[in-house]
TIDOKE-436684 format. One record per residue: x, y, z of N, C-alpha, C, O, CB in turn. Coordinates in pm, whole numbers, plus 50000, padded with zeros to 5 digits. Each point is the difference from the previous one (the first is absolute). Glycine has a CB too. Layout:
BEGIN
XYZXYZXYZXYZXYZ/...
***
This chain:
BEGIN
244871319114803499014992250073498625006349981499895011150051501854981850119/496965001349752499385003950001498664995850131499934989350061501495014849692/497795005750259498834996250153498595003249873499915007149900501605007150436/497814978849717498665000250023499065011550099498774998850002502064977149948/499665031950108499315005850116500705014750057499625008350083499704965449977/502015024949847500845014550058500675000549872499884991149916500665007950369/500395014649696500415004749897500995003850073499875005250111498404999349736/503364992050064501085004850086501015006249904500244993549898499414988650287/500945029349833500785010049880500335006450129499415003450102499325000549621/503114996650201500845006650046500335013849942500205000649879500364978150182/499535034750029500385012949989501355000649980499835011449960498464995650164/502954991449866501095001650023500274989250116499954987749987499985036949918/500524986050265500284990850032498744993350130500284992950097502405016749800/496154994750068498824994150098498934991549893499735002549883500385020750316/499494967549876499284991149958497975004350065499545002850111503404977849888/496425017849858498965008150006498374988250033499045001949926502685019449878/498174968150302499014988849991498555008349967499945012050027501474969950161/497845013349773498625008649965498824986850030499794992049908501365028549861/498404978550313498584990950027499285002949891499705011349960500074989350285/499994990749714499174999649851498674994049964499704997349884502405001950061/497134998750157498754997750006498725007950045499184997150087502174986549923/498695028049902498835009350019499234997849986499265009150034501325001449943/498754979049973498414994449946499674995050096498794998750020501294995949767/501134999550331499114996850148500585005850122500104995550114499234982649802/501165037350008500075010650129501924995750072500605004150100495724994449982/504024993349824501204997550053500254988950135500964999150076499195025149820/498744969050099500084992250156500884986749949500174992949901497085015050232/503284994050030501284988849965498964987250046499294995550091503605019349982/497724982649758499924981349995500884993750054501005006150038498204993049778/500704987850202500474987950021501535003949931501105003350045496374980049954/502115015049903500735001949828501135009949999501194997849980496484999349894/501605016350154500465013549968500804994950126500864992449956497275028049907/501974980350255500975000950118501114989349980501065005850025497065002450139/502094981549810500684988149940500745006649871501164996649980496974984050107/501045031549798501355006249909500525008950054501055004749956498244992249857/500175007650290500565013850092501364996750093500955006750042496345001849988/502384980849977501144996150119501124995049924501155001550041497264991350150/501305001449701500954993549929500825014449956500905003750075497614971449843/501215031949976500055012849954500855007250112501205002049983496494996649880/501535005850270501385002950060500984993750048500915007250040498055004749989/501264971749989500755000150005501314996249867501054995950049497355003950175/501585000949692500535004549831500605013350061501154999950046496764990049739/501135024050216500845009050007500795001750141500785009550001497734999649820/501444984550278500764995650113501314994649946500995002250069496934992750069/502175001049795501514990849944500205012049891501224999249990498354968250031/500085042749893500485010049952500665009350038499365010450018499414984049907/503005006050109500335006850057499945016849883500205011550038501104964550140/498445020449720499815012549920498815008350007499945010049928501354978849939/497475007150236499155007950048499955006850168500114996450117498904989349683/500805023850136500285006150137498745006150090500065004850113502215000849771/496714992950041498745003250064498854996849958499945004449885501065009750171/497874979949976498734996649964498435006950033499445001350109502184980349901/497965022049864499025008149969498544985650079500654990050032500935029749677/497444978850311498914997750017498805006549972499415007450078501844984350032/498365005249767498995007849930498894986350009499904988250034501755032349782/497604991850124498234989649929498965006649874499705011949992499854980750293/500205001449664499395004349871498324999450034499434992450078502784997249751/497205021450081498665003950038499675012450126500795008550042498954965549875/499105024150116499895012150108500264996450189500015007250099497985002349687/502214972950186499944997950135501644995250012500704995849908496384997450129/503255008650085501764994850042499934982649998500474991549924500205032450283/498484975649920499564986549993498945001250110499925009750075502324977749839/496835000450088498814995950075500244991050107499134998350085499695004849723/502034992250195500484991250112499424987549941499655000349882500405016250339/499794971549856500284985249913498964998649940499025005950044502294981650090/498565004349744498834995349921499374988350051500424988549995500565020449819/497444997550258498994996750070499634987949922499504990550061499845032450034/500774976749830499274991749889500804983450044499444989150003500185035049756/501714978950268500504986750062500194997150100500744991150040499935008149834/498365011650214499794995050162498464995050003499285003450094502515015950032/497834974549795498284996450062500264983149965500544996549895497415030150020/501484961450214499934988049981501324992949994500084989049946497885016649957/503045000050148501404996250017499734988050083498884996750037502405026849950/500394966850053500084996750174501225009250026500715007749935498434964050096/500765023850095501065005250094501335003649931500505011250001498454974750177/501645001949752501004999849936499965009249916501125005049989499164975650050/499045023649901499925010749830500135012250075500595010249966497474977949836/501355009850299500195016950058501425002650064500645010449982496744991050090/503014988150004501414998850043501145003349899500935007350035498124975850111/500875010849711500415004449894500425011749931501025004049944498034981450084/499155021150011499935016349940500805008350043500625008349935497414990750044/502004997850220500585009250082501224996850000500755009550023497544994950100/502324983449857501094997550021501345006649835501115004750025497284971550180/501275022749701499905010649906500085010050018501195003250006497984987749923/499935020250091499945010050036500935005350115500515011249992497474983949907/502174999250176500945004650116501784999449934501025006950007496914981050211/501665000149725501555002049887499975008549950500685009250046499754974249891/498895018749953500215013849991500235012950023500515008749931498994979650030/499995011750161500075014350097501695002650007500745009449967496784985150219/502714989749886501575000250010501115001649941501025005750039498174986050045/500465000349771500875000749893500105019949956501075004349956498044963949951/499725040950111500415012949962501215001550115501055004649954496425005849936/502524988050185500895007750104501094991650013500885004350075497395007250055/501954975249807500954992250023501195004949881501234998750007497004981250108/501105024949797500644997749871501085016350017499625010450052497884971949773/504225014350095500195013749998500175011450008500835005750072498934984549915/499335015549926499545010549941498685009050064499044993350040502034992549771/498875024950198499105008250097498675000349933499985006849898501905008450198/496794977949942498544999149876499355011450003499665003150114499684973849911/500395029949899499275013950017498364994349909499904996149883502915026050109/496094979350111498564998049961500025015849904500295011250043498384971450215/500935013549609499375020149942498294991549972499574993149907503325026549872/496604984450332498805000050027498955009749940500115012050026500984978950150/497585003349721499805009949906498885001850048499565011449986501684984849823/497944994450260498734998850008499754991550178500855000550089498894998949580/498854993250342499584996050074500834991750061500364991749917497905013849991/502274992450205500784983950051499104992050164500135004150116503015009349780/496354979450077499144991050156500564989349979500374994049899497195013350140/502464991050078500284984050104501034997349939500705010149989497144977850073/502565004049895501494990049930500885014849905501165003649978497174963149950/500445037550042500855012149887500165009150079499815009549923499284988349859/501175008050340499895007050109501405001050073500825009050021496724984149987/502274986150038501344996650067500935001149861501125004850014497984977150210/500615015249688501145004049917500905015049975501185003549992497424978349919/500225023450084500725015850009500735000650148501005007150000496925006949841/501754980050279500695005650099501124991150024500875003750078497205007850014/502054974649838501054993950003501145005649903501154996050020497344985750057/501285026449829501205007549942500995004850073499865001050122498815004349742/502354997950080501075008550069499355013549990499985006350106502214979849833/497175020649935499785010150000498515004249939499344992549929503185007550083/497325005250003498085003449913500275011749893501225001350008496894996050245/501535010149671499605011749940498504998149967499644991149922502735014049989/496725003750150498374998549921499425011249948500095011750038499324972550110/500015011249766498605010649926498955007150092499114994550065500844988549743/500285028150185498805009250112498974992549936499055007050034501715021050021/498764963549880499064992649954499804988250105498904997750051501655009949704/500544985450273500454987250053498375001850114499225009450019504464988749952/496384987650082499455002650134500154984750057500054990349924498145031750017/501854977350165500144985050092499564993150072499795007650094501234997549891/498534981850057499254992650097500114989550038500474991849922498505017950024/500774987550145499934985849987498434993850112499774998950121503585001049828/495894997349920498294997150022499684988150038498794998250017500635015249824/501454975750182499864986350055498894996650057499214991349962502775009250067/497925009650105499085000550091498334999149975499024994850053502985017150027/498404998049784498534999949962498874984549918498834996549984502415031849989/500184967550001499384987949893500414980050096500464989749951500485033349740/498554980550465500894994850043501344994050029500184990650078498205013949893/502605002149953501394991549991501335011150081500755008049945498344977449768/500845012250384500955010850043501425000749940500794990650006497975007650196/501485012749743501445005749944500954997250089500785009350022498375008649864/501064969550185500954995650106501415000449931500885006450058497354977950071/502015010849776501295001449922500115012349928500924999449919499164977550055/499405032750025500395011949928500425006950123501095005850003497344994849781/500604999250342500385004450120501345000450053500235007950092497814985949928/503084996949926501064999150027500685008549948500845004950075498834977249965/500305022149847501045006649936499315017650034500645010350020500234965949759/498325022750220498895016350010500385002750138500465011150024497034984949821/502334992550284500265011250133501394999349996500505005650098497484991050076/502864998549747501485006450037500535010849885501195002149974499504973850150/498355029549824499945011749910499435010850047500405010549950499564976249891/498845014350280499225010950043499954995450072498775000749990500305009649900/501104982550220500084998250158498634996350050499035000949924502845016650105/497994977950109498864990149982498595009050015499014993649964502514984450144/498225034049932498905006050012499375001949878498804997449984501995011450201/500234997249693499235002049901499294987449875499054999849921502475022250150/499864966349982499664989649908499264992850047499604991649919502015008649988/497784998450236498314999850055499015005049949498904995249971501815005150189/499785011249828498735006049950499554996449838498875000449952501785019150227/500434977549767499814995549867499294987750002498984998449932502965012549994/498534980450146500024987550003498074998050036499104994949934504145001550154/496795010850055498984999650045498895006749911498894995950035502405001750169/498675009949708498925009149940499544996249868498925000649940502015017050182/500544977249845500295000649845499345010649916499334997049901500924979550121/499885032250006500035011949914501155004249937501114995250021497365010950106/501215004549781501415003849900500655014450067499345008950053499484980349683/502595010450246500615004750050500395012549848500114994349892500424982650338/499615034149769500545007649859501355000150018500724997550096497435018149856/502034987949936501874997849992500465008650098500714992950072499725003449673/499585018850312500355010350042500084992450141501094996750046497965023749780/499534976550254500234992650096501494987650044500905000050083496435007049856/502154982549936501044992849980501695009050057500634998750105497484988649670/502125019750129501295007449992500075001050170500844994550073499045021049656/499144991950305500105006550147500234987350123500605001550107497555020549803/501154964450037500284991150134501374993749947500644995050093496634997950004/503275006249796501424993149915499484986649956500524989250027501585021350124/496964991349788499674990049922500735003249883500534990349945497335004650155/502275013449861500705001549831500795012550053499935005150112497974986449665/502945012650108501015009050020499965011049963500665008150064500294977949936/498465017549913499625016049936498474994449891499744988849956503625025650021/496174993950014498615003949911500425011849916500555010050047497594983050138/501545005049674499715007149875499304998549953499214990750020502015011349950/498645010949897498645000149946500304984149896501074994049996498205039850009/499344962149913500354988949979500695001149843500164989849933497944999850250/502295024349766500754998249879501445004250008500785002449908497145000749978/502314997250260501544998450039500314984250093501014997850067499135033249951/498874960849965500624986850126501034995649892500954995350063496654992550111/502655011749689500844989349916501345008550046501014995350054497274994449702/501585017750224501645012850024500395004750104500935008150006498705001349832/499634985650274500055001550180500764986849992501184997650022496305015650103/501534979249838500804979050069501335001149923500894996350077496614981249915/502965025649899500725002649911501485005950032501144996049975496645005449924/501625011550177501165009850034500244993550146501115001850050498215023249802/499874968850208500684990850139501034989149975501105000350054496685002050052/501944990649833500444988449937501395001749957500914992950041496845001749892/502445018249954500875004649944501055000250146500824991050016497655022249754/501414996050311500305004650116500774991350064501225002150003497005009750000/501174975250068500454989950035501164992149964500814993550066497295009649961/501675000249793501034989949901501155011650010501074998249943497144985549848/501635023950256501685002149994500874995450148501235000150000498235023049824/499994974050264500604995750082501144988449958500134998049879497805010450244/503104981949992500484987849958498934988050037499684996150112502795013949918/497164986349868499554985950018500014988850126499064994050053501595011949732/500504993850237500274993350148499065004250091498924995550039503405003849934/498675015250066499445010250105498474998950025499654997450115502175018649812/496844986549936499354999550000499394985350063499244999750096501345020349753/499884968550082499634991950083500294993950129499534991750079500145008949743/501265006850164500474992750173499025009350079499424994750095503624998949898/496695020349980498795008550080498664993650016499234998050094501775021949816/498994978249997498304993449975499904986250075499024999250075500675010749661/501194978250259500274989350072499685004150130499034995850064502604995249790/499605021250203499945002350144499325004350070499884998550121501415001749845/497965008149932498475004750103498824993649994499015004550058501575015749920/499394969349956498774995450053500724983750107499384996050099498595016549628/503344980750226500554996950161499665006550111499474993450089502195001549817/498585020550115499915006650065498895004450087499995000750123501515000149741/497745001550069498425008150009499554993650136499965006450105499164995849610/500554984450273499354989650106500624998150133499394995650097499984992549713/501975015750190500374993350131500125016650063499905010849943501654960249994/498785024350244499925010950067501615007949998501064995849954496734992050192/501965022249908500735014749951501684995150076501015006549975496305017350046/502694962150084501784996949992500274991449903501065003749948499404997850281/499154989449722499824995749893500195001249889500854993549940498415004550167/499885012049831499895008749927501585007549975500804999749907496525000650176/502655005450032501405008049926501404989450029500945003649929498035025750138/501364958850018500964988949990499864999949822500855005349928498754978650351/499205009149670500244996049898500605013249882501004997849931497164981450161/501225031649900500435007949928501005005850012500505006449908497914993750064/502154998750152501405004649965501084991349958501175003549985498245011250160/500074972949835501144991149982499795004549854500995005749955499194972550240/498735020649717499865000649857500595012649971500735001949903497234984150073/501715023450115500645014649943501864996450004500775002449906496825017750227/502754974449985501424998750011500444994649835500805006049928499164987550374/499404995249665500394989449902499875011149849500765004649915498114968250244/500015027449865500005015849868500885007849980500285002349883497955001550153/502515003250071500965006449980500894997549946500685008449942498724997150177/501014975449885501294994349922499565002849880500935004849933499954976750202/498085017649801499524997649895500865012649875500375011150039497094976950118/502715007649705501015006949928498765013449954500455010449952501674965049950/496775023550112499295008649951499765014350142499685011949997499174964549803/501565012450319499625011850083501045008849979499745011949982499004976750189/502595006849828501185004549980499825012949915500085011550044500944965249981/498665019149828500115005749915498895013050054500445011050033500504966949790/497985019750180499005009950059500505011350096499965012149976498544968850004/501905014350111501045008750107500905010249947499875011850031500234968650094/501165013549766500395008149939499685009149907500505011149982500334976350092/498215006749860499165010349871499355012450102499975011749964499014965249826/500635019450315499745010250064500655009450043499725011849982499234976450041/502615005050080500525012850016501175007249876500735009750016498774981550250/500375002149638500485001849894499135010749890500415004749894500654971350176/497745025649991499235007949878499794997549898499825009849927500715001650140/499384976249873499584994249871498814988050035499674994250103502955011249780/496904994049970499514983850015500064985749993499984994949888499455018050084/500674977050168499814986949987499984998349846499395004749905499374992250323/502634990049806499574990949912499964985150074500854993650063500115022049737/497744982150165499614987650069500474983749933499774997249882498155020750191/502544975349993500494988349964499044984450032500254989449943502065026850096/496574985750065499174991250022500414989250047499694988349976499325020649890/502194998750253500454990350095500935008150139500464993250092499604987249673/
***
């Protein structure tokens, strides 16, 4: 399948998307989010991938949406943009497989909520983050969603409210991203995570990832009703089985992906 707007190559067993529009800073188009969504969901139906890289080419991650197709709209075009975009948000976390952002450079507003809508971040002590809405009248109301349930609501106020840039180190410190390296180790950081992940069972992995963000939203009886039923049901599962025994057995799983 070829895209217009992303570049997609497989490592073994993780799948590597790369935003491919550096000449305009990487801001998601219309276009680009419509091959993005499609794209993951392709490697969503790949049960032979087991983890997804989120890269971007050039010096910026991404810029958040391309301004250029927000001026002289109606209502509807904008309803469109956002309505898009929010698919997208969803489709990362719907799909699968665990998305790891390797964040090289700059990420604001749309490219912002993207990094915090990942499952996982790795960034460049280069990286840095924002979301500047505020400044150009357009408030980062939809990035706001995914950012205060990444850093909680004081700090993603303050983002929100200032729009100033945040450095990666910071980032790391409120859990916006997951670890910071220098930037000629982010390919072999996102890399060696990824790797990491893929040895797990497939299932397992997704039935985790499913369950916690079920999970996340509702309150703490709730919360654990539902997870223990999934944990109960997991346990039937032939991989938990197998896991259990490889363990007290002292060898390694072999996973069956069921």
């Amino acid at each position: 399948m070829s895209y217009q707007n992303l570049c997609l190559r497989h490592e073994e067993q993780v799948a590597v998307v790369t935003l491919n529009r550096p000449q305009r800073r990487n801001a998601l188009s219309l276009e680009l989010m419509l091959e993005l969504i499609e794209c993951l969901d392709a490697i969503g139906r790949d049960r032979a991938v087991r983890a997804v890289i989120l890269a971007a080419a050039g010096k910026v991650f991404c810029s958040g949406h391309d301004l250029s197709e927000m001026v002289g709209r109606d209502i509807n075009e904008y309803r469109r943009l956002f309505d898009v975009c929010s698919d997208l948000m969803m489709k990362v976390q719907a799909i699968p497989q665990p998305v790891i952002a390797e964040v090289q450079g700059i990420a604001t507003a749309a490219g912002c909520q993207l990094v915090a809508t990942c499952d996982l971040a790795v960034a460049s002590d280069t990286a840095a983050f924002a979301t500047p809405g505020v400044r150009i009248g357009l408030f980062c109301t939809t990035p706001m969603v995914a950012l205060s349930r990444a850093v909680g609501r004081k700090r993603a106020l303050q983002m929100l409210l200032t729009g100033e840039m945040v450095d990666a180190a910071t980032a790391a410190e409120w859990g916006l991203v997951n670890t910071v390296v220098p930037a000629v180790e982010l390919e072999a950081a996102t890399r060696k995570l990824a790797a990491r992940i893929a040895e797990a069972s497939t299932l397992v992995v997704e039935l985790g990832k499913q369950a916690y963000y079920t999970q996340i939203d509702l309150d703490q009886p709730k919360a654990y009703a539902y997870a223990k039923e999934v944990m109960s049901m997991n346990s039937l599962a032939a991989d938990a089985q197998e896991g259990i025994s490889a363990f007290l057995e002292k060898r390694q799983p072999c996973w069956a992906g069921r």
